[in-house]
Structures are given as structure tokens and as C-alpha cells.
C-alpha positions in Angstrom: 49.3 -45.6 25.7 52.2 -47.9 25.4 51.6 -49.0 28.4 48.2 -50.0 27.7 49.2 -51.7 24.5 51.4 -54.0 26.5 49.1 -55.1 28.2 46.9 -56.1 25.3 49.7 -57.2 23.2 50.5 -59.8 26.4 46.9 -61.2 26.6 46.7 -61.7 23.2 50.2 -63.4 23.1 49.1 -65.1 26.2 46.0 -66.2 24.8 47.5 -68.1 22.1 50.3 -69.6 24.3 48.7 -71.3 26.6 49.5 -75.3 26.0 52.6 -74.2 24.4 50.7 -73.7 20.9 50.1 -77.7 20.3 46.5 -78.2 19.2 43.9 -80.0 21.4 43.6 -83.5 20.3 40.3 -83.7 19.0 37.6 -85.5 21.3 36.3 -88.5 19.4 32.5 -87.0 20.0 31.7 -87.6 16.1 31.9 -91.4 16.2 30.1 -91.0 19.3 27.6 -89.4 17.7 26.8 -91.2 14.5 27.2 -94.4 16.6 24.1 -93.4 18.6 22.3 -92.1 15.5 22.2 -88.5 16.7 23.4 -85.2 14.8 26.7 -84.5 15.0 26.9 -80.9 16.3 29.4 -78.7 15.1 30.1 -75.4 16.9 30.3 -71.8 15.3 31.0 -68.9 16.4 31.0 -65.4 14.4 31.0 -61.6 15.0 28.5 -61.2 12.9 26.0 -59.6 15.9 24.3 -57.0 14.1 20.4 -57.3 13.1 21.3 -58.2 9.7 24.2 -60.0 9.6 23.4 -62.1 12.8 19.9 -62.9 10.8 21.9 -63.8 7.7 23.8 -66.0 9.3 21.1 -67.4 11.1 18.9 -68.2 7.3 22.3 -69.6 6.1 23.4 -71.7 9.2 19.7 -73.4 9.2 19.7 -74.2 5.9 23.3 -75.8 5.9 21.2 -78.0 9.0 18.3 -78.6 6.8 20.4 -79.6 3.8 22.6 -82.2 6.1 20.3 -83.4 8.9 23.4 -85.8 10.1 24.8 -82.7 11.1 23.6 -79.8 13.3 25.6 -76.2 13.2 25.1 -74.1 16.3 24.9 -70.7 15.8 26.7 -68.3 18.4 27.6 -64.9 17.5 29.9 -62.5 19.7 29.7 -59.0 19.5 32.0 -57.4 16.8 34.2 -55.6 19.3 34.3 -58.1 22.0 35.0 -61.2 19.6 38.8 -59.4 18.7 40.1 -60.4 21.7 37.6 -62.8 23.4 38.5 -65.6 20.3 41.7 -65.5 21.3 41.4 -66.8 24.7 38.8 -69.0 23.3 41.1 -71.0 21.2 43.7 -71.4 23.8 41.2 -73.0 26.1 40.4 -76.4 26.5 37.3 -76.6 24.2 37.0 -74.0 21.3 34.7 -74.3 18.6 34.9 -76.0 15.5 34.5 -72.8 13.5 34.7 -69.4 13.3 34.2 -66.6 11.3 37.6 -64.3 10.6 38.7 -61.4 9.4 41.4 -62.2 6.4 45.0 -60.7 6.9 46.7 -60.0 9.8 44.8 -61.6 12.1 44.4 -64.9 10.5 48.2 -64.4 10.1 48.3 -64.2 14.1 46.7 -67.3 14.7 48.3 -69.3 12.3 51.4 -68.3 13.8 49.9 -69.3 17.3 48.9 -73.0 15.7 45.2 -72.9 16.5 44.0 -73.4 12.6 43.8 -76.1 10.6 44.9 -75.8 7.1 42.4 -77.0 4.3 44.5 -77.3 1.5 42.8 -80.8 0.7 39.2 -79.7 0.7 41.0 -77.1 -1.3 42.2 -79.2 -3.9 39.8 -81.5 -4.2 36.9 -79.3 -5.0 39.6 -77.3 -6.9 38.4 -73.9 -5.6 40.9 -72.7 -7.7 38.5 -72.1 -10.1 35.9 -70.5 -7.4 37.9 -68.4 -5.9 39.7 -65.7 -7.8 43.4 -65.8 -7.6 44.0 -62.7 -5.8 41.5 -63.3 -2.9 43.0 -66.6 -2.9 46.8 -65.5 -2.8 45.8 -62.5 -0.4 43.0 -63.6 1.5 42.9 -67.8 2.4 46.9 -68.5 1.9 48.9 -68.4 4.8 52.2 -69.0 4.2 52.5 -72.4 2.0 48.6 -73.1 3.5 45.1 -72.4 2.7 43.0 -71.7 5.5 40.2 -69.8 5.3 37.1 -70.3 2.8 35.7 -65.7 2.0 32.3 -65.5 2.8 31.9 -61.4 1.5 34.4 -58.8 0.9 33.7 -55.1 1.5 34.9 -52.1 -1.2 35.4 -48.3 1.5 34.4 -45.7 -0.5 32.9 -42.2 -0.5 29.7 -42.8 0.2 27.0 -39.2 0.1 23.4 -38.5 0.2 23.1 -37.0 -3.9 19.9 -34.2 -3.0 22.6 -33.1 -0.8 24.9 -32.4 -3.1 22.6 -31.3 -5.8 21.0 -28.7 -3.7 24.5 -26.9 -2.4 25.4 -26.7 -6.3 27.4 -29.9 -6.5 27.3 -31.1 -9.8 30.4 -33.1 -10.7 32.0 -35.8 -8.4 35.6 -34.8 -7.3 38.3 -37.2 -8.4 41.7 -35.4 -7.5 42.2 -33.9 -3.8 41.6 -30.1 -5.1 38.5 -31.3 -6.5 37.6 -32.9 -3.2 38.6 -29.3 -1.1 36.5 -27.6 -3.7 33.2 -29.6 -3.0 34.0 -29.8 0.7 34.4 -26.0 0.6 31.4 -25.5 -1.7 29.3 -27.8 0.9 30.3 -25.9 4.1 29.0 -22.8 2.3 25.5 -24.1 1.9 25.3 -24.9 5.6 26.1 -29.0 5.4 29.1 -30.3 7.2 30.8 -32.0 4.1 31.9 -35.3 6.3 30.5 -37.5 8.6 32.7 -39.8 10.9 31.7 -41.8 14.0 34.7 -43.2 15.4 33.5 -43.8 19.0 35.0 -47.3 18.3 38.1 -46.1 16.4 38.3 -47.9 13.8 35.8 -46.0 11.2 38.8 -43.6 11.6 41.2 -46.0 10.0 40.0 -45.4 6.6 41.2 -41.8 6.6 44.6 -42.7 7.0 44.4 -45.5 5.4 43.5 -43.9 2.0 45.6 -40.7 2.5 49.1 -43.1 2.9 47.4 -45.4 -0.2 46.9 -42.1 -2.1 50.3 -40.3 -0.9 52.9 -42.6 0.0 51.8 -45.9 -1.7 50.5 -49.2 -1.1 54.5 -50.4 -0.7 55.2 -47.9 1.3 51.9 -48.8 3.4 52.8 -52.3 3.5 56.5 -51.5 4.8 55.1 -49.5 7.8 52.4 -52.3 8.6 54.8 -54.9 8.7 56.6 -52.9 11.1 59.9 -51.5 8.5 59.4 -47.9 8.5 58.9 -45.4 11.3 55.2 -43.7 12.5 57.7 -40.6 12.7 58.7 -41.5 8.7 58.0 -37.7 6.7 55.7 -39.8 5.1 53.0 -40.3 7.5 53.6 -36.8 9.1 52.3 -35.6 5.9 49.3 -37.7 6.0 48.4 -36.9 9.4 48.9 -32.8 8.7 46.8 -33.2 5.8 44.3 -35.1 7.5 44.4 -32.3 10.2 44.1 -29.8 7.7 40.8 -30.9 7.1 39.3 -31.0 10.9 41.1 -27.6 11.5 38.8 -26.7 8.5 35.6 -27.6 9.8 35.0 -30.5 7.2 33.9 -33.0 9.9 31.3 -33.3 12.0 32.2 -31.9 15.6 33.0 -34.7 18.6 33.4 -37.7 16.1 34.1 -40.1 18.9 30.9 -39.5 20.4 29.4 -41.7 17.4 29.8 -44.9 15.9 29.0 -45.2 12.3 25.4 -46.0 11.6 25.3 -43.0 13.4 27.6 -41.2 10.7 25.5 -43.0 8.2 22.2 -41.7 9.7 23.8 -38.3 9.6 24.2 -38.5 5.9 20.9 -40.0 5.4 19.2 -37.3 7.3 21.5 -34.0 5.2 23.6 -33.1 8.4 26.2 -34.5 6.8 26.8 -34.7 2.7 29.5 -37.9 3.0 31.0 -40.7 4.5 34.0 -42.4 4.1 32.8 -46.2 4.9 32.6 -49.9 3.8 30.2 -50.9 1.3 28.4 -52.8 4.4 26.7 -49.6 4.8 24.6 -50.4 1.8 23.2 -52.8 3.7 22.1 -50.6 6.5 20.6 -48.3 4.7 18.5 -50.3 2.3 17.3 -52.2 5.6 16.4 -48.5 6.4 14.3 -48.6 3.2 17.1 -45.9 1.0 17.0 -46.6 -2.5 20.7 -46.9 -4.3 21.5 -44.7 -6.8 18.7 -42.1 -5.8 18.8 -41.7 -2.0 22.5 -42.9 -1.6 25.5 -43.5 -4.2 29.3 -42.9 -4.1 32.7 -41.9 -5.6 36.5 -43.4 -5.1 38.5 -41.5 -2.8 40.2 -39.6 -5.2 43.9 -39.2 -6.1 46.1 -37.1 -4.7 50.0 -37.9 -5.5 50.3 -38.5 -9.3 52.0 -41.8 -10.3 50.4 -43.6 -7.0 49.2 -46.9 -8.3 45.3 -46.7 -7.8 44.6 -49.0 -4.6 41.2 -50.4 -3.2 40.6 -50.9 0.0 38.4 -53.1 2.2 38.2 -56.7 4.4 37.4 -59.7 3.9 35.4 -61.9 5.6 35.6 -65.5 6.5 35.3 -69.1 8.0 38.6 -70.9 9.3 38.6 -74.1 10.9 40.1 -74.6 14.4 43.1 -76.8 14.6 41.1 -78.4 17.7 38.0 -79.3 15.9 36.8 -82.5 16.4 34.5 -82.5 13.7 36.7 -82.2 10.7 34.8 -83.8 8.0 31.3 -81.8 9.2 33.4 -78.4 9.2 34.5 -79.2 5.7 31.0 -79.8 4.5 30.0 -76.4 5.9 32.9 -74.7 4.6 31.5 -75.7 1.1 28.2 -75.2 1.2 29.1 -71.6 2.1 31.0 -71.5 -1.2 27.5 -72.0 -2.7 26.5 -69.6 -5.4 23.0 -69.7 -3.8 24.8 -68.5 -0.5 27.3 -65.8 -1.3 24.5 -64.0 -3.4 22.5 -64.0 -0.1 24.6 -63.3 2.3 26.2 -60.6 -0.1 23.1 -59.0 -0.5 22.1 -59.2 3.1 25.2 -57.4 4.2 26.2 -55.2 0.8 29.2 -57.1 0.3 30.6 -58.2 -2.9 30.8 -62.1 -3.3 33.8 -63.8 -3.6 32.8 -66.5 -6.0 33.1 -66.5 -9.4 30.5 -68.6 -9.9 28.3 -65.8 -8.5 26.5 -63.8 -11.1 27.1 -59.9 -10.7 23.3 -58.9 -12.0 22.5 -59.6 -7.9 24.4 -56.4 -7.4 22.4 -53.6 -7.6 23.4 -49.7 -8.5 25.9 -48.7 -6.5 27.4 -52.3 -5.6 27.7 -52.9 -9.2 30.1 -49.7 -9.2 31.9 -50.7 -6.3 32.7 -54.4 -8.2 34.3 -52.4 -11.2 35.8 -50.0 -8.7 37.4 -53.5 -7.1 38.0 -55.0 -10.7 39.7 -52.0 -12.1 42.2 -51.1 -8.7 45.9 -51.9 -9.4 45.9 -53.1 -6.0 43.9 -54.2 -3.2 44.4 -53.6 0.6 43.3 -54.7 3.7 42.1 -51.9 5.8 44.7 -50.7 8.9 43.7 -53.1 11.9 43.7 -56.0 9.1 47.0 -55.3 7.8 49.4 -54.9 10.5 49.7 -57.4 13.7 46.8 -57.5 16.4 48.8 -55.5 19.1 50.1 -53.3 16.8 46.7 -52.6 15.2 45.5 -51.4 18.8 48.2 -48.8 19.0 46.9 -47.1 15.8 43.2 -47.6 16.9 44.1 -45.9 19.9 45.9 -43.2 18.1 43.4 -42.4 15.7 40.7 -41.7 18.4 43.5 -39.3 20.2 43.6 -37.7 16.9 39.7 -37.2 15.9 39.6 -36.2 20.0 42.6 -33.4 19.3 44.6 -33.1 16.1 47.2 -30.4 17.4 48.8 -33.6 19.3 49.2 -35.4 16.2 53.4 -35.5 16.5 53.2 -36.8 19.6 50.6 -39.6 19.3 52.8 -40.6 16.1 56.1 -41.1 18.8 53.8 -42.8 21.2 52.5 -45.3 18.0 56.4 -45.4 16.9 57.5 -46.4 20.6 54.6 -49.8 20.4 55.7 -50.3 16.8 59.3 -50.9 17.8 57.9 -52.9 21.0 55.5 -55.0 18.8 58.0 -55.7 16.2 61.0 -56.3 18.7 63.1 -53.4 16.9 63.3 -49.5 16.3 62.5 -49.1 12.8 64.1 -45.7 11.9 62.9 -42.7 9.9 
């Protein structure tokens, strides 16, 4: 594995090397344009590929282009999985877009550090989005830094999300909120003939969550944040203990069998269906399954993960999503008008409805959440803290190491030791040091 990681960690290094990190100079194709009386066309790209989202996009991209005929957005979406890596040799070349749609944390991190983004801290200040965006999304999501850079489009609340006839009809009457509670139901499930947990992590990271929430819930959100940055040790106590417990509950039976054989509208279709009672997923999967016609709070709802160390300050997890503008663009002034207008009240409540995202706006009224988004708001609202999910909070090479070793995990959990010295030996590569248990 750490060979492999190498090699990913070098392209994506490589990727954002190439011209020695100076930015493009900008091609003078605006003045060019609105000399000859013709839209100006600004370039977009986003990973937003799914039926929904990529329809989203699509309504909101055509009616930023009806709303500012001088200006014409073009609308190319990657797939979610190819984008991670393809992006990055996109903005080293010779021509990348204007904008593109990113996730918040770590990776933004990455390529600010590699000089392909263009801070915004006037458009910033002078639409004082201070007052839009809430301080904490502001602080955690768009600053970089001393910058701003990137306008949130939607963030996402993971939670425990279950079918409720399931649970009603194998005897399940009250929601767990400690880890006994959770055995207890899990348990009580199995008996009635329903695996209690559906996980598809044929693309690894719907497996993050599970380690995500049992360090959150176990060894902290500082802790958490020490061993993404690369200051404690995959070999730490600490995340032995999350992984045995997390093994404890495949050796029980608890999740459905060959995991990465699915991704996870297949997990959600397994809960939808009553093979499976509950998944542990992003509130995007509201959005799935009302396209699928489910009705919140009757054929679909959820519960926090619960706690399981007392005195573990109660964190939320999720991403967020976003636009950032390309340090190349040559079309600053158009990218800063579309960066606005998807600040638009009008358009977060859309596109958070579309996708079952929360908006980040506070300008946004929270009556366009139904049921169970509305819980997932307070859930948000009420958290002490709020983190990015794994492959958002550590590094992009390092994040494939831990992708990697989560899908070795769900594959075989007796290995789990090992696959933690194999993650250790790419942390200490990625992060140019051994950091020691």
C-alpha cells in the first residue's frame, strides 16, 4: 500500500508543481469578448455528476446565464471519483477553468498551498458576507490561512439514518443514544432477522464515517485533529481501540456481508427495502430517497451517532461544499458575479433541497427544510463542534492511505493492526516525519 500511495501522493504533488506554482497569466479573452459584443464565457467545472445534483446545477447555472446574458457559464461536471485527482492536473495545465466546485478543508488547503486559487477577500468584504455566512463556516470552511476563498454552496450533517417500520416491527421502540443502547437495538434487530447496518464502501470512503465517529466519540475531536494533521501515530492506543471496536461489531454480524461489493445508494436501497434497518451516511441521502418518492419522517428518519466516552465534547460531522476561483481565471469580474448569485437565498434553498443539504446562508429561511432535515439543522446548531469528515480533514495523499485502509478493513477486520502500521508508515511519509505513539 505505501507503495501505491507514493505514487498518488507524487502525481498529486506533481500536478500542482508543474510551472513552479506561479499562476497562468490570465488571457485577455474578456476584453475580447465584450469588444466584439459576444458573451463572455466563463468555464465551470463541478463533481456534481449524479442525476440530481448534475440537474441542480444545471437549473442554477442557466439561470445565473439568463440573469446576466453578457455572460455565459458552461456547465461541465466530472464524475465524483475521477474529479479528486483529475482537477489537479487540470489546474497545473495551461488552460484550467475559471471555476470549480470544492470540497472545503483539506483539499482546498492543498491547493492553496500549490497557488492555483485566487483569494476573494474583496468580493468578500464588499458584499460583507460576514453577515451571510455564519462565522464558523466562514472560519472553518472559506478561510485559508489569512484568505477567503471559497463561497459554500450546501453542507451535509452524517447521521444514523433507518427505515422506522423496521424498527417498529423487530420491537424497537426507543432510539439508542449511548453505545450500549446502540448494541442493545443492533442485538434486538439481528434477532428479528434484519442485518442492523448497511454499508457500501465499494468506493471506500462511505467507510470513513465509522471511524470517523468512533475517534469523535472516543478519543475527541482534538485528538482527531492531532492525528489528521499528521501529530499522533495510526499505531496511537487510541485508534487501536477504535478499530477493535469497530471490529467488534463486523465479528458480530451487525453489517451487511461483502460491504465493498456496494456503494451507497446501494446501502441506502438496502435500508429502504428492510434488508437492512440503518445507515450511517450524509444527509445527501435525503435527497436520493425523496427522488425515489420516500416520505421523511414516515418512510425514513434518523438519530445522532450516539455517545460513547463520557466527557467527549459532542461533535457533528459532515462536508461542505463549494465554489473557488482559479488563480488563472481570466474572467475575474464574471466569476465574482457567479460566486454571488450563488449566495442567493433563492439558490441555496434550491440547491439544498435538491441535494438534502443544509444551506449555508443565513439569509435562508429553515421552514424549506422538511422533517428530518430540520433535525439534522438543530443536530448541527446544537454540536460543540463541527468536523470535516476523514478524506476532508487530513491532506490528499494522506487521505488515500486511510481510504485504502478502510476498504482492507471492511474486506478483513482480523488484519486491522497491520493495516494501521501500513497507514502509520504513509503518515510519516506524507507528513515528512515519524510521529510516535
Amino acid at each position: 500500500m505505501k507503495q501505491a500511495i507514493r505514487v498518488v501522493a507524487l502525481l498529486l504533488l506533481l500536478a500542482l508543481a508543474v510551472s513552479g506554482c506561479t499562476a497562468v497569466p490570465a488571457a485577455p479573452a474578456a476584453q475580447e469578448a465584450a469588444e466584439s459584443g459576444e458573451a463572455v464565457q466563463l468555464s465551470v467545472i463541478h463533481y456534481f455528476s449524479d442525476t440530481l445534483g448534475k440537474e441542480a446545477m444545471s437549473k442554477i447555472l442557466s439561470g445565473f446565464n439568463a440573469a446576466n446574458p453578457a455572460t455565459e457559464a458552461l456547465d461541465n461536471s466530472a464524475g465524483h471519483e475521477d474529479f479528486k485527482t483529475q482537477i489537479l492536473v487540470t489546474l497545473a495545465g495551461n488552460n484550467p477553468p475559471d471555476l470549480i466546485s470544492y470540497w472545503a478543508g483539506a483539499r482546498t488547503q492543498f491547493v492553496v498551498d500549490g497557488g492555483r486559487l485566487a483569494p476573494i477577500d474583496d468580493l468578500w468584504a464588499a458584499n460583507d458576507l460576514d453577515s451571510i455566512i455564519p462565522a464558523g463556516i466562514a472560519a472553518g470552511a472559506s478561510t485559508y490561512g489569512e484568505n477567503k476563498y471559497l463561497i459554500p454552496i450546501g453542507y451535509h450533517y452524517v447521521g444514523m439514518f433507518y427505515n422506522p417500520e423496521v424498527m417498529a416491527a423487530a420491537g424497537v421502540t426507543t432510539l439508542p443514544t449511548t453505545w450500549d443502547e446502540l448494541m442493545a437495538v443492533a442485538e434486538q434487530l439481528k434477532a428479528a432477522g434484519v442485518t442492523p447496518f448497511a454499508l457500501g464502501s465499494m468506493n471506500r470512503w462511505p467507510a470513513q464515517f465509522w471511524f470517523d465517529y468512533l475517534m469523535l466519540r472516543t478519543a475527541g475531536p482534538d485528538y482527531r485533529a492531532r492525528l489528521m494533521a499528521g501529530e499522533a501515530s495510526y499505531t496511537d492506543p487510541e485508534v487501536m481501540a477504535v478499530m477493535e471496536l469497530w471490529k467488534s461489531l463486523v465479528d458480530a454480524g451487525y453489517f451487511v456481508e461483502n460491504a465493498n461489493a456496494y456503494d451507497w445508494t446501494d446501502a441506502a436501497d438496502q435500508v429502504a427495502n428492510g434488508q437492512a434497518a440503518i445507515t450511517l451516511m450524509g444527509t445527501w441521502i435525503t435527497g436520493y430517497w425523496n427522488g425515489n418518492s420516500l416520505v421523511p419522517g414516515e418512510n425514513y428518519d434518523f438519530f445522532p451517532f450516539p455517545s460513547i466516552d463520557a466527557g467527549v465534547p459532542n461533535a457533528a460531522l459532515g462536508p461542505v461544499d463549494g465554489f473557488v476561483m482559479t488563480a488563472a481565471s481570466a474572467h475575474k469580474a464574471e466569476a465574482e458575479q457567479l460566486l454571488m448569485y450563488l449566495l442567493n437565498p433563492q439558490v441555496q434553498a434550491d440547491w439544498a433541497q435538491a441535494q438534502g443539504a443544509l444551506a449555508p446562508s443565513m439569509q435562508v429561511d429553515s421552514a424549506i427544510y422538511n422533517v428530518v432535515m430540520s433535525k439534522a439543522n438543530e443536530q448541527v446548531a446544537g454540536a460543540e463542534v463541527f468536523a470535516f469528515n476523514y478524506d476532508l480533514a487530513t491532506t490528499p495523499p494522506m487521505a488515500e492511505g486511510g481510504l485504502n485502509m478502510f476498504a482492507q478493513f471492511m474486506n478483513d477486520p482480523s488484519g486491522y493492526a497491520a493495516y494501521l502500521a501500513a497507514t502509520e508508515a504513509v503518515a510519516a511519509e506524507v507528513f515528512g516525519k515519524y510521529s510516535g505513539g
